[in-house]
py3Dmol code that shows the C-alpha trace and the ligand (Angstrom):
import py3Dmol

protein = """\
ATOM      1  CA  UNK A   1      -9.619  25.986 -13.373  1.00  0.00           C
ATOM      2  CA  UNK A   2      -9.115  29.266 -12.863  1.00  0.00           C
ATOM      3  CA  UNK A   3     -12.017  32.126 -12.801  1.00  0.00           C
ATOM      4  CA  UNK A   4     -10.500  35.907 -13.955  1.00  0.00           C
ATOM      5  CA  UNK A   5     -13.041  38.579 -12.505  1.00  0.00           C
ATOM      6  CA  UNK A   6     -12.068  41.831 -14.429  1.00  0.00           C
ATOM      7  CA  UNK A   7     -14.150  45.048 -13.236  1.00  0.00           C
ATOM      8  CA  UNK A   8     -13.830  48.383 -12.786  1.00  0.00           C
ATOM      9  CA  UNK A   9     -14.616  48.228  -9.340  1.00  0.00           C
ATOM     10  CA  UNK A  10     -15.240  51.870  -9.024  1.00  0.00           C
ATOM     11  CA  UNK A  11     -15.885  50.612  -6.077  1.00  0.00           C
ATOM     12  CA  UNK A  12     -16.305  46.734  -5.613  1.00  0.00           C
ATOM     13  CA  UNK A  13     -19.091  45.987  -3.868  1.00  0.00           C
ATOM     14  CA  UNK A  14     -21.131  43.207  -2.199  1.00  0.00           C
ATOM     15  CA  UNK A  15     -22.824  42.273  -5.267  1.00  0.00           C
ATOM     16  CA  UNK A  16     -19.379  41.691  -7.122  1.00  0.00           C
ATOM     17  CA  UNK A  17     -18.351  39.317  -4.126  1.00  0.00           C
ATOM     18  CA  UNK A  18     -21.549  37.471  -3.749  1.00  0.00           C
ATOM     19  CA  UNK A  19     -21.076  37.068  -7.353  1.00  0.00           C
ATOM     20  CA  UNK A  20     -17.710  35.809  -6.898  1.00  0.00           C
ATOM     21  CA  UNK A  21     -18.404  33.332  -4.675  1.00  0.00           C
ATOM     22  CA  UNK A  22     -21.613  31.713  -6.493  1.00  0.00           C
ATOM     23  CA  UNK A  23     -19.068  31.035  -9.118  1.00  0.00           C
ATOM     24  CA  UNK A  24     -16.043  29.682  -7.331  1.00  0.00           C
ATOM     25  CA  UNK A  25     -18.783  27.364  -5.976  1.00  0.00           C
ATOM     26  CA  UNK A  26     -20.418  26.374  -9.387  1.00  0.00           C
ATOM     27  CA  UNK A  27     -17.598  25.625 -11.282  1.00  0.00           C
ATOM     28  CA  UNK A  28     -15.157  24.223  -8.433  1.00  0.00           C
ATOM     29  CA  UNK A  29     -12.702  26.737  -9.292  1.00  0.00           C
ATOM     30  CA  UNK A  30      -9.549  26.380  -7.560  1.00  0.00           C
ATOM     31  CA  UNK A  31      -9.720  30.443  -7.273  1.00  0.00           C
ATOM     32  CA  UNK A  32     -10.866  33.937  -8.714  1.00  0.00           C
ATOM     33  CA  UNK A  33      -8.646  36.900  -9.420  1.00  0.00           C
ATOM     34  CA  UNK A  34     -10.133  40.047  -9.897  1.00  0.00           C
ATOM     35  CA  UNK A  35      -8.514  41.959 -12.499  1.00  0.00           C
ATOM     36  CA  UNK A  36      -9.243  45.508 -11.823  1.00  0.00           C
ATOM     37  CA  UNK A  37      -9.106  47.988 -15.117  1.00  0.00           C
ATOM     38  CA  UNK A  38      -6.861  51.068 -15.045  1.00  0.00           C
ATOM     39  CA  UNK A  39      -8.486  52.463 -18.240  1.00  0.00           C
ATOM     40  CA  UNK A  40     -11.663  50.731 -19.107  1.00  0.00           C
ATOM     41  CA  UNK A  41     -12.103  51.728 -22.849  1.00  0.00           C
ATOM     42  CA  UNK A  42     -15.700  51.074 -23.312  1.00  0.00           C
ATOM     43  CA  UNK A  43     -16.170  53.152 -19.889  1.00  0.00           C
ATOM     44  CA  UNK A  44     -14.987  56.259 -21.030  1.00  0.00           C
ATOM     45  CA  UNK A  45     -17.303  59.166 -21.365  1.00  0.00           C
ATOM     46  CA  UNK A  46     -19.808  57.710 -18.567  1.00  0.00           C
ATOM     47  CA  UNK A  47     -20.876  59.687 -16.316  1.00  0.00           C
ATOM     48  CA  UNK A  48     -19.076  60.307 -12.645  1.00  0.00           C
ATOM     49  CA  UNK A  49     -15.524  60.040 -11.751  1.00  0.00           C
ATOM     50  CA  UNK A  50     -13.523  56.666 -11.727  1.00  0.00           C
ATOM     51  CA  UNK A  51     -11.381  56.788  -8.682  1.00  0.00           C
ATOM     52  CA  UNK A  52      -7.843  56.395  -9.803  1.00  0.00           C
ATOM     53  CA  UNK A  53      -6.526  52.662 -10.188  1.00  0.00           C
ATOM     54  CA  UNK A  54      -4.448  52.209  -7.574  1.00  0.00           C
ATOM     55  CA  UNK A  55      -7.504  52.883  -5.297  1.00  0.00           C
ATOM     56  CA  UNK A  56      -9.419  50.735  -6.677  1.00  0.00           C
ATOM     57  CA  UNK A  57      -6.897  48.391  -6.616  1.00  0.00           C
ATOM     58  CA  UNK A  58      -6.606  48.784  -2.603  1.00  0.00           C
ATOM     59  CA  UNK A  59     -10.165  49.026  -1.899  1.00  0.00           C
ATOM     60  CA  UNK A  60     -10.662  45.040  -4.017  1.00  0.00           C
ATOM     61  CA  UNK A  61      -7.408  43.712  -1.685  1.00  0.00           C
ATOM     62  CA  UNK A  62      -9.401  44.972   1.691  1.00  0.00           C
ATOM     63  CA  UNK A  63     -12.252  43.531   0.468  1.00  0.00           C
ATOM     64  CA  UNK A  64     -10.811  40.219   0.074  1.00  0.00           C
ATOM     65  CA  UNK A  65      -8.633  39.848   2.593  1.00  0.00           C
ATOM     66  CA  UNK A  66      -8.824  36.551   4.125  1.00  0.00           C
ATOM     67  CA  UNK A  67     -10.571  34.934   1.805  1.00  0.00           C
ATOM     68  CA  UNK A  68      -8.819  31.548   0.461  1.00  0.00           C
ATOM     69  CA  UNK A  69     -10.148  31.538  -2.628  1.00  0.00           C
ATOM     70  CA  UNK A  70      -9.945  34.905  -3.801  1.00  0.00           C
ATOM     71  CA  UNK A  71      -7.186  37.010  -4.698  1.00  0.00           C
ATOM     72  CA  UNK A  72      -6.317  40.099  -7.177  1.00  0.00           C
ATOM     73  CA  UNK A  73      -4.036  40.672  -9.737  1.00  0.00           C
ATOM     74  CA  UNK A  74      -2.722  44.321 -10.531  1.00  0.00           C
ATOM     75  CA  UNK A  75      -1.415  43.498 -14.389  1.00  0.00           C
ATOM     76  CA  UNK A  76      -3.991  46.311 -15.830  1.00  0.00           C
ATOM     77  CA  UNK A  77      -3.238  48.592 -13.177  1.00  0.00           C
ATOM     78  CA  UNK A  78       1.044  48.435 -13.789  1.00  0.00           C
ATOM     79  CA  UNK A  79       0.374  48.395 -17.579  1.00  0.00           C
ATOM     80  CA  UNK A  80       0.130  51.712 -19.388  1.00  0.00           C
ATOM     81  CA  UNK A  81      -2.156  52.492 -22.022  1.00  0.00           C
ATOM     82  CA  UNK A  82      -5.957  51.333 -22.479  1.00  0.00           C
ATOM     83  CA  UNK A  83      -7.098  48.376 -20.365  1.00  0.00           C
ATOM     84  CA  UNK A  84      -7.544  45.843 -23.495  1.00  0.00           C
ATOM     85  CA  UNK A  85      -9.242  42.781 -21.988  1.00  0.00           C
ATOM     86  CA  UNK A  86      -7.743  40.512 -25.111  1.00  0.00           C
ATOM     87  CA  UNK A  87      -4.464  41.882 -24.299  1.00  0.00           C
ATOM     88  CA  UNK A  88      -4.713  40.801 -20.428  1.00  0.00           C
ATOM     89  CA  UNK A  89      -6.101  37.613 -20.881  1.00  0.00           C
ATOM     90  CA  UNK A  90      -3.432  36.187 -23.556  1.00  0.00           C
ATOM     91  CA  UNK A  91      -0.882  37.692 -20.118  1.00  0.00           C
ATOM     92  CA  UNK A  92      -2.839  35.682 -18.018  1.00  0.00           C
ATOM     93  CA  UNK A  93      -2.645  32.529 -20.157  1.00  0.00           C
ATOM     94  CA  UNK A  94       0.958  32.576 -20.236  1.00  0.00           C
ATOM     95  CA  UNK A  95       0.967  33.081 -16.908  1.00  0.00           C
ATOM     96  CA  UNK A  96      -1.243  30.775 -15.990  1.00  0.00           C
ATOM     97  CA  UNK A  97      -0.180  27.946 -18.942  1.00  0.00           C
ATOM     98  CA  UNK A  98      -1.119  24.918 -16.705  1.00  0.00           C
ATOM     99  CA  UNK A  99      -4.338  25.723 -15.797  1.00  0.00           C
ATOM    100  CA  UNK A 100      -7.486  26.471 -17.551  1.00  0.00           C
ATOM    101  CA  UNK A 101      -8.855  29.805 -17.759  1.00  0.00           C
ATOM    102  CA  UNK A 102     -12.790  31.010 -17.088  1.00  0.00           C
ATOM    103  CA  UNK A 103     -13.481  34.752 -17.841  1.00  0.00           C
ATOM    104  CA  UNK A 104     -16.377  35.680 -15.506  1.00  0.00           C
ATOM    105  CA  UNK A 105     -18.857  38.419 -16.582  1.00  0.00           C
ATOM    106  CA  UNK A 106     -22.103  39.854 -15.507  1.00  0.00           C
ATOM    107  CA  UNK A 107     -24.784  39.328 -19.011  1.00  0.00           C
ATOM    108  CA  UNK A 108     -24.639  43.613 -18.679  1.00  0.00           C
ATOM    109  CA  UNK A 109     -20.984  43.736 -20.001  1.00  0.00           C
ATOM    110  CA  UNK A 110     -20.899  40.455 -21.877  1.00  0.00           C
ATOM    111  CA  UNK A 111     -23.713  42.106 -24.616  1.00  0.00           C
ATOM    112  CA  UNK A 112     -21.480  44.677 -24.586  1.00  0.00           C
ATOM    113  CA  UNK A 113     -18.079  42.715 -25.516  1.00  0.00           C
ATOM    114  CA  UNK A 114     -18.506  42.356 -29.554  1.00  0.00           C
ATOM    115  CA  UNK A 115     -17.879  46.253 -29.201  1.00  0.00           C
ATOM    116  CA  UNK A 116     -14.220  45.454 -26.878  1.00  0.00           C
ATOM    117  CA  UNK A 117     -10.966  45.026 -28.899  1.00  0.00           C
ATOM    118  CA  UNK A 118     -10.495  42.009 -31.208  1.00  0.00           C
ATOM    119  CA  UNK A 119     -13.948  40.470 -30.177  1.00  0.00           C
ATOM    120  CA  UNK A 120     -13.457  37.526 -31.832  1.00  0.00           C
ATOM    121  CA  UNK A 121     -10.232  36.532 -30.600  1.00  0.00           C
ATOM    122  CA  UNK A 122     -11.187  37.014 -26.891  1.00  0.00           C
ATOM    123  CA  UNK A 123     -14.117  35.173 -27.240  1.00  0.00           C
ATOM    124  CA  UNK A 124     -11.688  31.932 -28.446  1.00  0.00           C
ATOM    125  CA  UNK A 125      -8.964  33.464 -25.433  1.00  0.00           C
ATOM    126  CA  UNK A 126     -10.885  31.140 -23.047  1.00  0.00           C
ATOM    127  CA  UNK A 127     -13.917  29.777 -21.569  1.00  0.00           C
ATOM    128  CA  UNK A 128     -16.327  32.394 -20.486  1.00  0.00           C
ATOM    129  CA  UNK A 129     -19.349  31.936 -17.626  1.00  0.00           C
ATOM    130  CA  UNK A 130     -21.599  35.050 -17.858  1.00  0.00           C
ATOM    131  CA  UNK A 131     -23.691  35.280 -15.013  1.00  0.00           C
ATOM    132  CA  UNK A 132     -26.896  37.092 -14.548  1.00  0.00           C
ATOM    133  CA  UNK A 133     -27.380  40.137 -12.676  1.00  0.00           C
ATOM    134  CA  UNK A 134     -30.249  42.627 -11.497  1.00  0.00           C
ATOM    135  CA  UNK A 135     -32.630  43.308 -12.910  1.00  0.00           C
ATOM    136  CA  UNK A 136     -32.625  39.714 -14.091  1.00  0.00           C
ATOM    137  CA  UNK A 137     -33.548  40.010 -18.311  1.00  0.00           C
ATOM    138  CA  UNK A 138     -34.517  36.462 -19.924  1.00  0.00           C
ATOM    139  CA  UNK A 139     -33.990  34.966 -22.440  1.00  0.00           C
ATOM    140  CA  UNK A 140     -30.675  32.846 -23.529  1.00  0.00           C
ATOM    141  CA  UNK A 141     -27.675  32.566 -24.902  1.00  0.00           C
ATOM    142  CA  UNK A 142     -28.537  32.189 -27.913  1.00  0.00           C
ATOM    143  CA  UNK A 143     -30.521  35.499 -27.972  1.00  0.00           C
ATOM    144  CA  UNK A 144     -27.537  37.645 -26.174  1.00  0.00           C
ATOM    145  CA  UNK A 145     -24.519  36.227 -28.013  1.00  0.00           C
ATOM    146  CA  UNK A 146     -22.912  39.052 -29.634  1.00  0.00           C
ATOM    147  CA  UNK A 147     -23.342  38.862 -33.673  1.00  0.00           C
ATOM    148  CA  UNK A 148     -19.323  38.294 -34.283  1.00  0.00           C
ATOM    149  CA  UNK A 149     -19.248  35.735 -32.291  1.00  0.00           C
ATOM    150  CA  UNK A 150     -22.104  33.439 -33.890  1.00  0.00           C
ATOM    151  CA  UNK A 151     -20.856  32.132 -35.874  1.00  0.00           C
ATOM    152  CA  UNK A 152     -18.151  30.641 -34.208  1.00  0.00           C
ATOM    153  CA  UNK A 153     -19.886  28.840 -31.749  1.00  0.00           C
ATOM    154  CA  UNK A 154     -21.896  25.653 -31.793  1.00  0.00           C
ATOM    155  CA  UNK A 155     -24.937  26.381 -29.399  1.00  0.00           C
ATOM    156  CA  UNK A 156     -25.999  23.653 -27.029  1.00  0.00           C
ATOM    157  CA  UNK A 157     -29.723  22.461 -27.791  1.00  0.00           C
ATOM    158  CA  UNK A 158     -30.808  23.516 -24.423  1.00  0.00           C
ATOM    159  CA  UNK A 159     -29.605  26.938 -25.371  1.00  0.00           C
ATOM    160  CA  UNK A 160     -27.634  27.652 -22.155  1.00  0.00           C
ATOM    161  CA  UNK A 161     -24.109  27.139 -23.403  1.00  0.00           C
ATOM    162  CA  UNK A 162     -22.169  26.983 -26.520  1.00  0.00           C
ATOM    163  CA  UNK A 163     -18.800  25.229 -27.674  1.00  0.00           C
ATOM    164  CA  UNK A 164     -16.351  27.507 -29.980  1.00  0.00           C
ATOM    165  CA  UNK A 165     -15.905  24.962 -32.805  1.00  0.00           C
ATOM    166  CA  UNK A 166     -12.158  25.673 -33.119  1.00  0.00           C
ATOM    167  CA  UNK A 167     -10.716  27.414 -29.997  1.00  0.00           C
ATOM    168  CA  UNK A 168     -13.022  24.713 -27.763  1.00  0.00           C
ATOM    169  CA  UNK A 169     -13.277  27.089 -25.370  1.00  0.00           C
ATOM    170  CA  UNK A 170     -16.965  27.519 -24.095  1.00  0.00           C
ATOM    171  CA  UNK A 171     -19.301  30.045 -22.863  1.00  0.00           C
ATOM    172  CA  UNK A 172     -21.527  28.901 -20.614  1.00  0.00           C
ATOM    173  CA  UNK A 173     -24.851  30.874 -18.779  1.00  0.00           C
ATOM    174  CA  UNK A 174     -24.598  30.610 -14.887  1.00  0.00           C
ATOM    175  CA  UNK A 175     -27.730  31.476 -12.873  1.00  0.00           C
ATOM    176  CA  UNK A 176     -26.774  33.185  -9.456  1.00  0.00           C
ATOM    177  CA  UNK A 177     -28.883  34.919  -7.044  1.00  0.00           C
ATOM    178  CA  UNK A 178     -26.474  38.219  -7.481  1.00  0.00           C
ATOM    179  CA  UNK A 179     -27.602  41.212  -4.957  1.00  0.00           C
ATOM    180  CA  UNK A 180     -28.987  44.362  -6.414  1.00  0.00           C
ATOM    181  CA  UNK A 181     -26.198  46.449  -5.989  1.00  0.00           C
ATOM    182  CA  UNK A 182     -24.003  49.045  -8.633  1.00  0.00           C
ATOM    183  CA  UNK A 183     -21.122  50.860  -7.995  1.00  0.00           C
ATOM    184  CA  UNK A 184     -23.095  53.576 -10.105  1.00  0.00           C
ATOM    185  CA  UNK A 185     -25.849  53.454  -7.020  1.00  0.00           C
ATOM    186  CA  UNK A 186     -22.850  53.821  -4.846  1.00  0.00           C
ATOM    187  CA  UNK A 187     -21.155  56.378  -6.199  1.00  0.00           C
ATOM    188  CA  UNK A 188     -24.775  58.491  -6.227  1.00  0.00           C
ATOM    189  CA  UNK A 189     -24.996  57.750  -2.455  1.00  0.00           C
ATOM    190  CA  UNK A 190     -21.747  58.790  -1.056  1.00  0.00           C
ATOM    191  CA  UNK A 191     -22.156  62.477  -3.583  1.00  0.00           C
ATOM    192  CA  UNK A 192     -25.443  62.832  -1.446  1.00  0.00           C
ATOM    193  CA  UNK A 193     -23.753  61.548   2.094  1.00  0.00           C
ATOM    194  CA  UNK A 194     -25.467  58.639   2.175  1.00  0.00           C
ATOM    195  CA  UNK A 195     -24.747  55.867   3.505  1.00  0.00           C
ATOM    196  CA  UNK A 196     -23.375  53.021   1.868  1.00  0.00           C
ATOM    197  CA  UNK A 197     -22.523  50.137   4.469  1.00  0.00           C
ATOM    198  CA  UNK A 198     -25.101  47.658   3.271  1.00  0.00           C
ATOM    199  CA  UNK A 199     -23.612  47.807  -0.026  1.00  0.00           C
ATOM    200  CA  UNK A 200     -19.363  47.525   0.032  1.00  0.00           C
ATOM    201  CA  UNK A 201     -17.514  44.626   2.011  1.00  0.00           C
ATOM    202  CA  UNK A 202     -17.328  45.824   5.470  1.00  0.00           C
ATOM    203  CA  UNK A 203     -13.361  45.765   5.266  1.00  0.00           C
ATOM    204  CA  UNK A 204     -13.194  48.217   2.188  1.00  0.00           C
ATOM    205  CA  UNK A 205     -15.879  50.462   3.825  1.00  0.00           C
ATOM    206  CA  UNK A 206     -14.132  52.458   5.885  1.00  0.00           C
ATOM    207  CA  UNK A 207     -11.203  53.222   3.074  1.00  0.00           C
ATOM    208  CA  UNK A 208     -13.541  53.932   0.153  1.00  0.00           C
ATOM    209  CA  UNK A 209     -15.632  56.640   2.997  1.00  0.00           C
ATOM    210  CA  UNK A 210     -12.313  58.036   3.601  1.00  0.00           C
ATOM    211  CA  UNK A 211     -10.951  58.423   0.435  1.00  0.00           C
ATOM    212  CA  UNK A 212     -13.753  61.191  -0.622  1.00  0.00           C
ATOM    213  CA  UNK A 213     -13.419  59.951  -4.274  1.00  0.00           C
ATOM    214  CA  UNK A 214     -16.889  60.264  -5.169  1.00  0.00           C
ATOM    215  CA  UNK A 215     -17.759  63.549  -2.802  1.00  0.00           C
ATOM    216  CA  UNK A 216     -20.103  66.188  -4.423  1.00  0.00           C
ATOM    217  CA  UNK A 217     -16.874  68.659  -5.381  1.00  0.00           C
ATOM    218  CA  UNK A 218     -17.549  71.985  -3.932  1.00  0.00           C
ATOM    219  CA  UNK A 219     -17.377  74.631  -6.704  1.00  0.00           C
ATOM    220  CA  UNK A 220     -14.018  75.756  -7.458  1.00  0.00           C
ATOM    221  CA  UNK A 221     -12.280  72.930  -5.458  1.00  0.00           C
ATOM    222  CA  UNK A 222      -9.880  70.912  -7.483  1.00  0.00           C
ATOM    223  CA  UNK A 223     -10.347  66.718  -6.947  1.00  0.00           C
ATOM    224  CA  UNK A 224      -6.996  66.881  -5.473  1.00  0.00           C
ATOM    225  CA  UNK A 225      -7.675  69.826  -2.406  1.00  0.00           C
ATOM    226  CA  UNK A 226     -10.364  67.797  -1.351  1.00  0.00           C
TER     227      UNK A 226
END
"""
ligand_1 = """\
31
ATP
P -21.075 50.596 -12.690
O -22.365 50.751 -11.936
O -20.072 51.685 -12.452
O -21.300 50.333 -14.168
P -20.795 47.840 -11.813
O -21.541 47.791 -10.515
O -21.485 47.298 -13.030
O -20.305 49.317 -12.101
P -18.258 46.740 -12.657
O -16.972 46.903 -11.942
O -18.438 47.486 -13.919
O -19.426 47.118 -11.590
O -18.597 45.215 -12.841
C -17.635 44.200 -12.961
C -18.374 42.925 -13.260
O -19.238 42.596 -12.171
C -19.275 43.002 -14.505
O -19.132 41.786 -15.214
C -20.668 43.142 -13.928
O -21.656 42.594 -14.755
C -20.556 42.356 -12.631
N -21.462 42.856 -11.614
C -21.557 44.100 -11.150
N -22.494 44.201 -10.204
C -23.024 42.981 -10.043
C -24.066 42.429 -9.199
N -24.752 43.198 -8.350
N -24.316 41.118 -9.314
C -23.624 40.347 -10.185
N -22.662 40.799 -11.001
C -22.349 42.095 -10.939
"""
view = py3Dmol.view(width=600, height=400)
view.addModel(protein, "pdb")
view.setStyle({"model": 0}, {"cartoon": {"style": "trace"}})
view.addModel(ligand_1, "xyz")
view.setStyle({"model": 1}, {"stick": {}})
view.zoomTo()
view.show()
């Protein structure tokens, strides 16, 4: 099986590898590609810049450099138009057609996904782990579902994973002890010049410091003179 990170690692950080790797671990995947998003729809209008893809892009293949069991996948990045998860993971299926496919996602953006395109669909595209993240909320599946998806799903008594009754994909709740880190809390830091080493992979560090994509812009200074 096969775990699909997608992100907007704007910029990856420590949390999304710790992350990564409690996974890999807890469902034996064979590996995890990290799918960064060229043009996250359900981003747009937040706050702060998002450095362009192809950064982002670089900054995720420092970061996992040498790392067996990772590795990332630029298919949202070389496609034009919005990044449409349901459109990227029926790619990724054909791609992948002998292996089994696990969407990861934090519980943040999986509440969020009855808003993405075709919600339904992607939720019978394949399995899906959603793992928890700081600050930790309870409750269960069952409570955090989104409402389109409901009824599709038969929910596990135990209430910590559910079977879609015709897909037979599953979602399943995974527990890991994720680090309190945002790219949101980095992106603040490096406007104010602060450091930020605790936080990214020490390979990406230098390159994301260097790239001045989240700088305070001077007044009157374009993005691009800086
Ligand atoms: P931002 O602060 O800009 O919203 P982010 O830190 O949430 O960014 P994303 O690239 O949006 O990072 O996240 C990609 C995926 O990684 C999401 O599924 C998110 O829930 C998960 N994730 C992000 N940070 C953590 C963390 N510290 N621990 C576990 N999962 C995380």
């Amino acid at each position: 099986m096969i775990g699909i990170y997608g992100g907007t690692f704007n910029p990856i950080h420590s949390g999304h590898l710790r992350a990564a790797e409690e996974v890999v671990d807890a469902l034996e995947l064979a590996r995890m590609v990290f799918v960064p998003s060229a043009r996250p729809p359900h981003k747009e209008g937040d706050e702060g810049i998002i450095a362009p893809a192809r950064q982002r892009l670089a900054w995720v293949e420092l970061a996992i450099q040498g790392n067996a069991r990772f590795c990332v996948d630029a298919i949202e990045v070389d496609r034009p138009g919005p990044s449409y998860l349901v459109d990227t993971l029926e790619a990724l299926s054909q791609r992948f057609a002998d292996e089994e496919l696990v969407f990861v996602v934090g519980r943040d953006a999986f509440c969020e996904m009855g808003s993405w395109r075709s919600p339904r669909a992607l939720f019978a595209a394949c399995h899906i782990a959603v793992t928890s993240r700081p600050p930790v909320v309870g409750g269960q599946l069952a409570e955090w579902l989104p409402e389109c998806a409901r009824a599709d799903f038969e929910l596990a008594p135990d209430g910590l994973s559910g079977r879609h009754l015709s897909a037979g994909t599953w979602i399943r709740q995974l527990e890991i002890t994720a680090l309190d880190v945002s790219a949101t809390a980095i992106r603040e830091r490096l406007a104010q010049g602060a450091p930020v080493d605790h936080m990214v992979p020490p390979a990406a560090h230098a390159a994301i410091v260097a790239s001045q994509c989240y700088n305070d812009p001077s007044p009157g200074v374009a993005p691009g003179d800086r």
